[in-house]
Structure formats: C-alpha cells, structure tokens
C-alpha atoms as one frame of an Amber mdcrd trajectory, in Angstrom:
protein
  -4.433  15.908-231.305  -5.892  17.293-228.102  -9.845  17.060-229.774  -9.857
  13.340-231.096  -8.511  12.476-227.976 -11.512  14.118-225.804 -14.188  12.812
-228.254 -12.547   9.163-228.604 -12.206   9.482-224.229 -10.286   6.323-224.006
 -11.823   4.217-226.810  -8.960   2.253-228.531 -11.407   1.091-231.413 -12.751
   3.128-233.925 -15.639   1.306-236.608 -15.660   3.834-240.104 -19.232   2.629
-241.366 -21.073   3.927-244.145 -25.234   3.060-244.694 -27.443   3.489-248.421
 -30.374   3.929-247.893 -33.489   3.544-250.243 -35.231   6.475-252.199 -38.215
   7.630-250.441 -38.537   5.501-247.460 -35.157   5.929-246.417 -34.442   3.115
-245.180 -30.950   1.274-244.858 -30.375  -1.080-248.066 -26.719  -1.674-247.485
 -24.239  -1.396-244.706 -20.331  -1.020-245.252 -18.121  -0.983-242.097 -14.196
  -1.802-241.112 -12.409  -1.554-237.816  -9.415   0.411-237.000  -7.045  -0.290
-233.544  -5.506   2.921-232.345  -2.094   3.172-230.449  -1.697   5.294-227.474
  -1.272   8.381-229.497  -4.526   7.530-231.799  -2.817   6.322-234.969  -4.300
   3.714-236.591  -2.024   0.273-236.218  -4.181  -2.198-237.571  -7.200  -2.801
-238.705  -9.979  -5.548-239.660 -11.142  -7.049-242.414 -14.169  -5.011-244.206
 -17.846  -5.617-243.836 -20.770  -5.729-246.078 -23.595  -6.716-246.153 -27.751
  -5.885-248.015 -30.876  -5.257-246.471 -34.114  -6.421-247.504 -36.912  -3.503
-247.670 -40.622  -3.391-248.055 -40.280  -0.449-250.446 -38.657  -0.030-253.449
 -35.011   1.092-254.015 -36.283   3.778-256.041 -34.290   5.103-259.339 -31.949
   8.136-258.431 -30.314   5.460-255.709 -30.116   2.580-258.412 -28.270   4.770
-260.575 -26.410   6.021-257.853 -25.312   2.791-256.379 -26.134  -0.102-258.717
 -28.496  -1.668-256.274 -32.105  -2.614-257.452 -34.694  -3.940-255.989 -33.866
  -7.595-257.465 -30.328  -7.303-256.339 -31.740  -7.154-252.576 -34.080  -9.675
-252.967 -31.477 -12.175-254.153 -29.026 -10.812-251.550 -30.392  -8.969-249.235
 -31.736 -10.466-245.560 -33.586  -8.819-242.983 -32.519  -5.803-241.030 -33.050
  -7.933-237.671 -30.509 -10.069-239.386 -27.851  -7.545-240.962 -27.456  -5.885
-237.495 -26.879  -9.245-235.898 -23.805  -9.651-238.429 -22.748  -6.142-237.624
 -23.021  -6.477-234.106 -20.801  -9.818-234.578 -18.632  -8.173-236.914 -18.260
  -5.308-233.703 -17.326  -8.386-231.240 -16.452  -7.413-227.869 -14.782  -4.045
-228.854 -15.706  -1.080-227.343 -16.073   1.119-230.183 -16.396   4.103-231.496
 -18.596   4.579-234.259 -18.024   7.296-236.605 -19.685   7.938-240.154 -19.931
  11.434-242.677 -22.283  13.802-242.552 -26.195  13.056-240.196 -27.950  11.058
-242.825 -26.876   8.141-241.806 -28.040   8.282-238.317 -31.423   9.453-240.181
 -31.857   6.220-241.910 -30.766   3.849-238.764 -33.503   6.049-237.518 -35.861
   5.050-239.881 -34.960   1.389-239.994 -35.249   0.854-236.823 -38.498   2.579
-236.453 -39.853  -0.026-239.598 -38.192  -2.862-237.492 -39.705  -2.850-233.683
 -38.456  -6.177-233.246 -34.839  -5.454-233.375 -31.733  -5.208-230.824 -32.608
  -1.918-229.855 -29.956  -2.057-226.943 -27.207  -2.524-229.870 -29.246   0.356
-231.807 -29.016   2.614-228.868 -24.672   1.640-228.823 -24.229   2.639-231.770
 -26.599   6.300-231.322 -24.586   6.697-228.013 -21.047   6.167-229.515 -21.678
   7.661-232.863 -19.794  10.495-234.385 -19.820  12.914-237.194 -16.829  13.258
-238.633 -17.597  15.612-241.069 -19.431  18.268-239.042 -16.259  18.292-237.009
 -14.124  18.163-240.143 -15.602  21.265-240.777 -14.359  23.217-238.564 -10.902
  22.798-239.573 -11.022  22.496-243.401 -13.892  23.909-246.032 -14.264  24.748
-249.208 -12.947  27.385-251.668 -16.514  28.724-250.953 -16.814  28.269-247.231
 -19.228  25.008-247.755 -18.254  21.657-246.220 -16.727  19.288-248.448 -17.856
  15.330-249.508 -15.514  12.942-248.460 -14.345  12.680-251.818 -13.349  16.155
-251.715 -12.270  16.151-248.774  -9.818  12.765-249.195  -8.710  15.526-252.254
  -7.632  18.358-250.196  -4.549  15.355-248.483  -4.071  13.983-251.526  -5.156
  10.828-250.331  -5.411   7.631-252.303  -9.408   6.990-252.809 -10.840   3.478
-253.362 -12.578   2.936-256.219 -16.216   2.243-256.267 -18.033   5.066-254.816
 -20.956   4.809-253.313 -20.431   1.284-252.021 -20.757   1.517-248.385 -17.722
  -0.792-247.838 -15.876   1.777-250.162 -16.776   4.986-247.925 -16.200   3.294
-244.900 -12.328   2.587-245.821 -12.082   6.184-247.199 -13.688   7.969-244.460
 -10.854   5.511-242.283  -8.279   6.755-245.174  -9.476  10.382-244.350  -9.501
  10.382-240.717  -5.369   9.086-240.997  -4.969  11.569-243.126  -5.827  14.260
-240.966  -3.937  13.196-237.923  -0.595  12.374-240.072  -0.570  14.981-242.474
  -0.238  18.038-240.129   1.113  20.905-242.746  -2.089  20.056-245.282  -4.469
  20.510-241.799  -2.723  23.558-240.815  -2.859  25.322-244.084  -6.589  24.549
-244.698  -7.246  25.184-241.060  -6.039  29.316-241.362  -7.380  29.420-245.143
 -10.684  28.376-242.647 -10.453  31.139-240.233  -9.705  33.459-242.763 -12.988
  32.756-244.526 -14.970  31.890-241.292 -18.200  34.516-240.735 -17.671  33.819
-237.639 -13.927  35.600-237.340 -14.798  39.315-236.783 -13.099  41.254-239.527
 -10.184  42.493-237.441  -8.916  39.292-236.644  -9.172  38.126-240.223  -6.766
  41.465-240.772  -4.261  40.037-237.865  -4.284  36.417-239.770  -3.700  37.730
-243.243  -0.568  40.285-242.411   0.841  36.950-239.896   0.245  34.988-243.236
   2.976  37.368-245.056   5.389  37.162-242.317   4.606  40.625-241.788   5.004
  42.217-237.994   1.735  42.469-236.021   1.261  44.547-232.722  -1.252  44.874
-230.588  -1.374  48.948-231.590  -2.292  47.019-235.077  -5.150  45.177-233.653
  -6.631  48.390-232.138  -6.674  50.113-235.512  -8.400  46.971-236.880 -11.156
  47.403-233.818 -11.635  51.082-234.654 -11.705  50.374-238.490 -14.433  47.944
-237.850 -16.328  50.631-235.256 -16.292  53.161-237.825
C-alpha cells in the first residue's frame, strides 16, 4: 500500500508498543512492546520476542486503572523499577534497529510526555527517537474504516471488523502491543475487509459532499453512473 510505504519511508522495523499509565498523574506504570521485520513489500516476516516491563511512580495507581489493569500500587513496588531504568531496557530491547514506532490512539505519547517531564534525568535523546518516529495508527486507521456510527473504533473493535484472532488479557500493554501488530497485518493482507469498510467510510464521511455519496451508493448496486448523473446530483444539492 502506497500510504504505509510513505509514512514507514524506508524503515524495515516497525516496534507495536502499548504504555498504562497511572490515574491522575498520568504517568507510565507499564510498558508492552514487540518488534516486527518487514519484507520489501511491508509484510511482516518475523518478529521478536515481546517486552514488558513496570514502572515505579511517586503517585498512586489510582482505582479505575487497578480495576482496569490489575496493577496496584504494591504490585509496582515489588516489580516495578525506575523510569530512567525501564527506558534503558526498552532502548536495549530496540537495539540497533532503526525503527518505527507506532502505538493507538495520542494518549500514549501524552503520558511519555508526562513521564519524562517527572524524570529530567532521563535519555532524553532516546525520548526525542521515539517522539520523532512515532505513529498513530489509529488516527490513520480512521480514515479508512469507522464505526456503524461514524466514530473511530478501539483496537478491539477494530481487530473485530478482520476477524482477527485477539490475545487474551486486555489491557496488558504486552497484549495491545501484539494486537495492534495483529491489526496492522490485518489491514495490509486482508484487502476485500479494507475495501468494503473503506466505501461504507466514504459513504458516511461529512466530509463527502452529498452528491458524491449519491455516485458511491448507485456504483455500490452495480448500477450505471454518468457524468449527466453527477450534474443532477450538483443541482439537487444547489437547490
């Protein structure tokens, strides 16, 4: 596909990664990751071993993210280490890969954000590789595939709409790392699912002026199209 292979420019490496971050500080508490080699036609041919690992936090975990993810405050202070520490291990886990770094949805950004602000002393030029090479997959996911009610999907949802295998254990960061990876094959392999969600898209899209939306629905039912068709759609609309 002509658009993964602008925004991936080259880059043969691809890390899925996933952060959960803490209540009201919003800090990172865990980090979930796994690499994925592309071929020359950006298919995934291999890929790593996953990563994990939890971050110690000044703050508490606070309740509606302990439910969510069974991590408490005790939990990280058994297993947790320092943030300094947990992006050394990432950074280790990245190796000499160029990579490029894509996660679901801006909040995760938000919290390396925040981390990193709360944590002065850290690697800030392996901070700033990871904010350069970052991308949202969802927001561009988006533009291709939506919901019933024109919203963007989770990546459950989403991982749905292919009917791809999920991993179990949601809300483990290793877990949506591998299904965001899962999701992203998915949409470059499974072309007729993209294609049908993609017009069922630009039928719903706002941003389609009304007349094209008419052109799209009669090509939908087979049905013959001219461009004397499309005028009456433009004059419909001007009425």
């Amino acid at each position: 596909m002509k658009e993964i292979k602008n925004i991936l420019n080259d880059f043969k490496v691809i890390v899925f990664f996933d952060f959960e971050g803490s209540q009201f500080s919003q800090e990172i508490i865990a980090i979930g990751a796994i690499k994925a080699y592309l071929d020359n036609k950006n298919f995934i041919k291999k890929t790593s071993r996953p990563f994990k690992t939890y971050i110690k936090i000044n703050t508490c975990v606070g309740p509606f993210i302990e439910k969510l993810t069974g991590i408490n405050d005790d939990f990280l202070n058994q297993h947790g280490i320092s943030f300094n520490e947990a992006m050394l291990k990432f950074k280790h886990f990245i190796g000499n890969d160029q990579a490029k770094f894509f996660h679901y949805g801006s909040f995760d950004m938000h919290l390396l954000h925040n981390s990193t602000h709360e944590n002065l002393d850290c690697d800030i030029d392996f901070i700033r590789e990871i904010e350069k090479n970052s991308f949202d997959f969802a927001k561009f996911f988006s533009r291709y595939v939506k919901s019933n009610m024109n919203t963007n999907l989770s990546l459950i949802d989403a991982l749905k709409v292919f009917h791809t295998n999920i991993e179990e254990n949601l809300h483990d960061p290793q877990t949506d790392a591998i299904n965001l990876m899962h999701l992203y094959d998915s949409f470059l392999t499974k072309k007729g699912i993209l294609r049908d969600e993609y017009i069922k898209t630009l039928k719903k899209s706002p941003a389609i002026p009304n007349a094209y939306r008419k052109v799209i629905k009669k090509l939908e039912s087979n049905e013959k199209v001219t461009y004397k068709d499309f005028i009456t759609y433009i004059d419909e609309d001007l009425r």
